[in-house]
N, C-alpha and C positions, 0 to 999 in steps of 0.2 A: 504494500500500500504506500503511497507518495506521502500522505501525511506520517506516517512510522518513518518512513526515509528521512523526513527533514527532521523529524525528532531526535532520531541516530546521529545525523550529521551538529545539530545544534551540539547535543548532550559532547559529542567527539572532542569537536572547537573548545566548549568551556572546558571539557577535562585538560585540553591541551593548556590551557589558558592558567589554572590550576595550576598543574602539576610546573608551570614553570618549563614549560620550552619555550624556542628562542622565536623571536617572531618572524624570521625569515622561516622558519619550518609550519608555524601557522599561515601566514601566507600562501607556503606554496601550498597547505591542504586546500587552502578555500579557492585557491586556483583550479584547480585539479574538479573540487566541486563543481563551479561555476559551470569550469566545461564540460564536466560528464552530465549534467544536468543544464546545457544549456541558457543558462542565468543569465540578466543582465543586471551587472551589476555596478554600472557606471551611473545609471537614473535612475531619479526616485518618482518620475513623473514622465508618462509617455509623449514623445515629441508631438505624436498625433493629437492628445485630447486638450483641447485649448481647459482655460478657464472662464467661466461668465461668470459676470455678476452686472449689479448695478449698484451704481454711484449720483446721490443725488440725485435719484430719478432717471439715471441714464445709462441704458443698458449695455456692457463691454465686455468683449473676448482678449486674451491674451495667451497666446500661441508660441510655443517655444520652440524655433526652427532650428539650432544645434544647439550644441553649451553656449549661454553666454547670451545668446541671442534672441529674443523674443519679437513677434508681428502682434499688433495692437490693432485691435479696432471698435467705434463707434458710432453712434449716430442722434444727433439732434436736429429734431425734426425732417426735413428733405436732405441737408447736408449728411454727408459720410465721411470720416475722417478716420481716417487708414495712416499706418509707418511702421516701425522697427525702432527699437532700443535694448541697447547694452544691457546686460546686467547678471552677475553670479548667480542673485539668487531671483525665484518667480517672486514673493514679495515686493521687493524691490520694484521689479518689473510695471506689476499692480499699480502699487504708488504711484510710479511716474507717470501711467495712462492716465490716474484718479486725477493729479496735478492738471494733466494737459486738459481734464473734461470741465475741470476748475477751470482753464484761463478763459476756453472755447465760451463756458457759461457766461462769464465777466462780459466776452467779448461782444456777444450779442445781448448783453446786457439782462439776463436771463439770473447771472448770478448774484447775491447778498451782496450790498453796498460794505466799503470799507465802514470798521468801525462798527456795525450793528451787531447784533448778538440775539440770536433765537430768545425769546421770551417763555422761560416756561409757565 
């Protein structure tokens, strides 16, 4: 069974971890795994499945096309506004679309005046 295999493999790593071997000999186990089991283990996040949310009422994807690099897109009203940005991590990424959906708001005059503050 595949869930017994990776409980083998988990229990293996700790025991190794334990017992005090060197980390190059853990290494190469979880190498060896990876590939006999076909793993990917460079991403924690599939380059295919974007992220949506909404900000401010405005609904955005953020798509991570290699390391590093992430496609952005939204939409206010008839305008669509599309690009690419840097970034380590997909957080980061978010932000900076959040920012750009912040200035596009400003710009069309759409977003919160300087200075005011939501009243609760």
């Amino acid at each position: 069974m595949q869930g017994d295999a990776g409980e083998r493999i988990h229990f293996g790593i700790r025991n190794d971890v334990q017992t005090g071997a060197t980390i190059h000999s853990i290494l190469l186990r979880v190498l060896i795994i990876a590939t006999t089991f076909d793993l990917n283990i460079d991403d924690r996040h599939s380059f295919a499945e974007p992220f949506q949310m909404i900000h401010k009422g405005v609904e955005f994807s953020v798509t991570q096309l290699m390391p590093g690099v992430w496609k952005w897109r939204f939409q206010i009203g008839d305008r669509v506004f599309t690009g690419k940005t840097e970034a380590k991590l997909d957080l980061l990424a978010i932000r900076r679309v959040q920012l750009r959906i912040d200035r596009e708001l400003n710009n069309l005059g759409l977003g919160r005046t300087r200075g005011h503050r939501d009243q609760d």
